[in-house]
Backbone as ProteinMPNN parsed JSONL, in Angstrom:
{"seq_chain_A": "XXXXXXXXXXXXXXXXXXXXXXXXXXXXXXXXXXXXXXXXXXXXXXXXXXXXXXXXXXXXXXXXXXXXXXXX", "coords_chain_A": {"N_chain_A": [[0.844, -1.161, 0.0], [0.628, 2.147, -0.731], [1.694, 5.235, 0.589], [0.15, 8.099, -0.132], [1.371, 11.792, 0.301], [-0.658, 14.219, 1.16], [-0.984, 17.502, 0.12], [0.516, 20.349, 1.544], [-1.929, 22.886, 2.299], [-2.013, 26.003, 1.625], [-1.928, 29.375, 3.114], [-2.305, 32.44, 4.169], [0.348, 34.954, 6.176], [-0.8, 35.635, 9.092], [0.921, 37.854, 9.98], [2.466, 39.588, 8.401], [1.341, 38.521, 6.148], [2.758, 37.129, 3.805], [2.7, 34.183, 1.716], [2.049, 30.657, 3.311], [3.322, 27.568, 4.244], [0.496, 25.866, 5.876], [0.875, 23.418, 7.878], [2.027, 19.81, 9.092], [4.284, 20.356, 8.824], [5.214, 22.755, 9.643], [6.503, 24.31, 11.625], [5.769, 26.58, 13.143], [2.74, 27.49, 12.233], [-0.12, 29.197, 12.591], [1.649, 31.006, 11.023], [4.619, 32.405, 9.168], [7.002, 32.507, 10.213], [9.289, 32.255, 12.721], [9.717, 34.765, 14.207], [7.133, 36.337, 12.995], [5.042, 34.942, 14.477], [6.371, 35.55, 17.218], [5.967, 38.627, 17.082], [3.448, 38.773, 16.974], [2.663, 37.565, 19.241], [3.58, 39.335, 20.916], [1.749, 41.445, 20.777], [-0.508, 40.759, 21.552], [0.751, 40.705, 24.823], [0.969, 43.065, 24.926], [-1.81, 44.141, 24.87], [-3.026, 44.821, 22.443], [-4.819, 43.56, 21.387], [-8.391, 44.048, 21.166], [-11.82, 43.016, 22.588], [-14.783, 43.995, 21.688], [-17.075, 45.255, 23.9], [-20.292, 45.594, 26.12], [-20.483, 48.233, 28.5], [-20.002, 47.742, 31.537], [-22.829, 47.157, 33.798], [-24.446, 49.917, 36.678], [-25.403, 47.751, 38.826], [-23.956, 45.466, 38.768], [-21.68, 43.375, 39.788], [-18.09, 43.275, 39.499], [-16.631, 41.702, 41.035], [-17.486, 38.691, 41.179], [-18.808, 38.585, 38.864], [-21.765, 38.402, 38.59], [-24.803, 39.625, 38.931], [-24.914, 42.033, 41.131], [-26.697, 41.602, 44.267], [-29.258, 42.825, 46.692], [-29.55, 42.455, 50.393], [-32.458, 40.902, 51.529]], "CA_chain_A": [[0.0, 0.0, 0.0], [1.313, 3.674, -0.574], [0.934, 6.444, 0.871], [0.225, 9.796, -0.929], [1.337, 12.694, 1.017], [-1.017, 15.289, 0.474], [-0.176, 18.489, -0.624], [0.184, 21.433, 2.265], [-2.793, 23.959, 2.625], [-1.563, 27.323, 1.369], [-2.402, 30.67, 3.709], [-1.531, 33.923, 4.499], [0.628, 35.046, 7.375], [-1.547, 36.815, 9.909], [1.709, 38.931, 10.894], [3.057, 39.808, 7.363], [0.763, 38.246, 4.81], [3.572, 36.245, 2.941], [1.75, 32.942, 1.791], [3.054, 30.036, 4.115], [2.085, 25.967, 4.614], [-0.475, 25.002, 7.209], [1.431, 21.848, 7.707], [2.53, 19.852, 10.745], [5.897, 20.214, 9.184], [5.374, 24.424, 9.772], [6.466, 24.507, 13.55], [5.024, 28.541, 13.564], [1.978, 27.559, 11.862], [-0.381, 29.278, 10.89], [2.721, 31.988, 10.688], [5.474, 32.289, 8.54], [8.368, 32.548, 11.168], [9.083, 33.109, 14.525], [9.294, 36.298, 14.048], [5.674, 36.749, 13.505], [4.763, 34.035, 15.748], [6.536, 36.504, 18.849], [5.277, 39.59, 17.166], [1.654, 38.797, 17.834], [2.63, 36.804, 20.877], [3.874, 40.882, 21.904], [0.918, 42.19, 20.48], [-1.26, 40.15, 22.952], [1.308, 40.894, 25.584], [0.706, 44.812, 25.289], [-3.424, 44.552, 25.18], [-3.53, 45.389, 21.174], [-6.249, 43.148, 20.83], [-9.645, 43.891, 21.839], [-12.881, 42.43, 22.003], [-15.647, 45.308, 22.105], [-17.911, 44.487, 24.756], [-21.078, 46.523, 26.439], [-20.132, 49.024, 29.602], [-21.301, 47.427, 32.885], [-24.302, 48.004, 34.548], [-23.954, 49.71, 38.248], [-25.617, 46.688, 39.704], [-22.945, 44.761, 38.542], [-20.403, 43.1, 40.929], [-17.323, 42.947, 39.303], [-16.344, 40.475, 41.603], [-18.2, 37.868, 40.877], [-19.367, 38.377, 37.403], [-23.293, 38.642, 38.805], [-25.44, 41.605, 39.148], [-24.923, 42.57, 43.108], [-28.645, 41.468, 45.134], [-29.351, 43.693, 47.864], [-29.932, 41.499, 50.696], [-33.912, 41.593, 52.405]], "C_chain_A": [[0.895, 1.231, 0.0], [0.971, 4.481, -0.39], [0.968, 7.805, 0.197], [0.01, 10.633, -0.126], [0.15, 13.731, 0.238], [-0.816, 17.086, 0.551], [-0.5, 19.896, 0.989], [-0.793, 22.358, 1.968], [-1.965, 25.447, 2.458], [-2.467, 28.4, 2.25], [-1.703, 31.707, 3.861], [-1.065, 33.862, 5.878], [-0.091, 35.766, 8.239], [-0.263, 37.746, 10.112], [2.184, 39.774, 9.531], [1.942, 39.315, 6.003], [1.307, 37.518, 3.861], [2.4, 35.133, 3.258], [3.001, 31.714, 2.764], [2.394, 28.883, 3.928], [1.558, 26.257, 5.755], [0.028, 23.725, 7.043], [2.195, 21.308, 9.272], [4.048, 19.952, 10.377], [6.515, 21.75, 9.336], [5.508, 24.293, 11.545], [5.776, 26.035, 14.226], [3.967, 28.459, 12.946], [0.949, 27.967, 12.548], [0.162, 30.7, 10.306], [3.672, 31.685, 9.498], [6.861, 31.461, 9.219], [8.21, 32.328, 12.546], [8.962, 34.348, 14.636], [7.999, 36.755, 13.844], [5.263, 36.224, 14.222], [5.029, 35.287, 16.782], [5.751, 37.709, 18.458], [3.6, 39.551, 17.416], [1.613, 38.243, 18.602], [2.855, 38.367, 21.807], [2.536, 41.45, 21.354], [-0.166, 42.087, 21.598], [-0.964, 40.599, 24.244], [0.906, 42.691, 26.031], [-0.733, 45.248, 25.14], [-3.382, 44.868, 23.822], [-5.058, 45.42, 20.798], [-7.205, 43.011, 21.527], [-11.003, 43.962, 21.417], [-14.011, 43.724, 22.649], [-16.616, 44.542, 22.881], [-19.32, 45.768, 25.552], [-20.495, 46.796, 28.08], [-21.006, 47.921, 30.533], [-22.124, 48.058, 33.34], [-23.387, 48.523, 36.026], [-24.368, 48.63, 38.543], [-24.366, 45.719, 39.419], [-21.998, 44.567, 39.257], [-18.961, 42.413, 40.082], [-16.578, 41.865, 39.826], [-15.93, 39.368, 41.24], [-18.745, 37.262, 39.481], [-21.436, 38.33, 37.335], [-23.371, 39.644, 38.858], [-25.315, 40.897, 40.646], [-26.489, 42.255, 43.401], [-28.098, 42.168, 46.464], [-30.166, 42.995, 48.863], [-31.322, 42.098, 51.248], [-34.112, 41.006, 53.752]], "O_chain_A": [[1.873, 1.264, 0.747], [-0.046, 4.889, -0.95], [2.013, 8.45, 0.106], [-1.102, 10.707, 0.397], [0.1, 13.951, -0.972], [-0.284, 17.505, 1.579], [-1.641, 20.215, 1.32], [-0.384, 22.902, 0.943], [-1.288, 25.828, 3.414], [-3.689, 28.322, 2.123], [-0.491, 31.778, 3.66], [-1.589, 33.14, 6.726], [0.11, 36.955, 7.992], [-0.709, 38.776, 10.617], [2.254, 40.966, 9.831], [1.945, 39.951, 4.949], [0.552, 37.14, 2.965], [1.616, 35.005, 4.198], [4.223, 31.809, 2.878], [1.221, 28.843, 3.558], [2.165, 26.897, 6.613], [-0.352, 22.984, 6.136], [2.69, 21.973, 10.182], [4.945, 19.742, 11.194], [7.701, 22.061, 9.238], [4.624, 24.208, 12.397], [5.445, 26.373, 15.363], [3.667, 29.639, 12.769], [0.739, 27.145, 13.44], [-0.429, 31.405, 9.487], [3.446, 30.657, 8.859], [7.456, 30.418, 8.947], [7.217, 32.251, 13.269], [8.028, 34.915, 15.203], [7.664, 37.68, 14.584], [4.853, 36.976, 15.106], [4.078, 35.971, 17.159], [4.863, 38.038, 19.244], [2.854, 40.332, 18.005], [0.485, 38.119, 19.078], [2.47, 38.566, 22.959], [2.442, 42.463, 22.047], [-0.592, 42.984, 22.325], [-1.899, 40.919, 24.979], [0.667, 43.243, 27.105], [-1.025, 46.44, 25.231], [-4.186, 45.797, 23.891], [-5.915, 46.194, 20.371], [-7.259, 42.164, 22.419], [-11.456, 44.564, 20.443], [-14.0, 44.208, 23.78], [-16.948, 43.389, 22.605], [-19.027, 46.948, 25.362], [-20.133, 45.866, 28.801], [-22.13, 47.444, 30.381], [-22.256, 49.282, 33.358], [-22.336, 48.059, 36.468], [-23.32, 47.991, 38.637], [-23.943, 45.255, 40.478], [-21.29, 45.543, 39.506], [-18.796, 41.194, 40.049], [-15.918, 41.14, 39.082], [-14.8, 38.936, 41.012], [-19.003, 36.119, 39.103], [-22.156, 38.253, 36.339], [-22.529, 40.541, 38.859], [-25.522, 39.767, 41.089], [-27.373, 42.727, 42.687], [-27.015, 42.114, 47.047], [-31.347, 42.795, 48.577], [-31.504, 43.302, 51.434], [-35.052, 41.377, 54.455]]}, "name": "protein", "num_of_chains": 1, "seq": "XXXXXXXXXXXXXXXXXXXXXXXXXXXXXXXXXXXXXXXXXXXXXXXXXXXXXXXXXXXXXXXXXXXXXXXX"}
C-alpha cells in the first residue's frame, strides 16, 4: 500500500501576509516565522487586541461576574 502525502494547505501570514504551509511540518503555523509568531505573541502581551464588549451596569459586581442582590 502507498501512501500519498497530500499536498500542504496554502495561507496567508496573519503577521506579514507572505503565503506560508499550514502543515505539521510548519512549527510557527499558521505563521510564517518566529518572528511573527513573537510579534503577535507581543501584540497580545501589550493589550492590542480587543474584544468590544457593552459598559457594565452599576448593579454589577465585578467580583463575581453577577449583578450585586441587595440582601432583604
Amino acid at each position: 500500500m502507498s501512501s500519498s502525502a497530500t499536498p500542504a494547505r496554502r495561507v496567508r501570514c496573519p503577521g506579514c501576509s507572505k503565503p506560508c504551509d499550514y502543515a505539521a511540518t510548519n512549527p510557527n503555523r499558521p505563521f510564517c516565522s518566529t518572528r511573527c509568531k513573537l510579534g503577535d505573541l507581543g501584540a497580545w502581551a501589550e493589550e492590542r487586541y480587543r474584544v468590544e464588549a457593552a459598559p457594565p451596569r452599576e448593579d454589577d459586581d465585578p467580583a463575581d461576574g453577577e449583578p450585586s442582590r441587595t440582601p432583604s
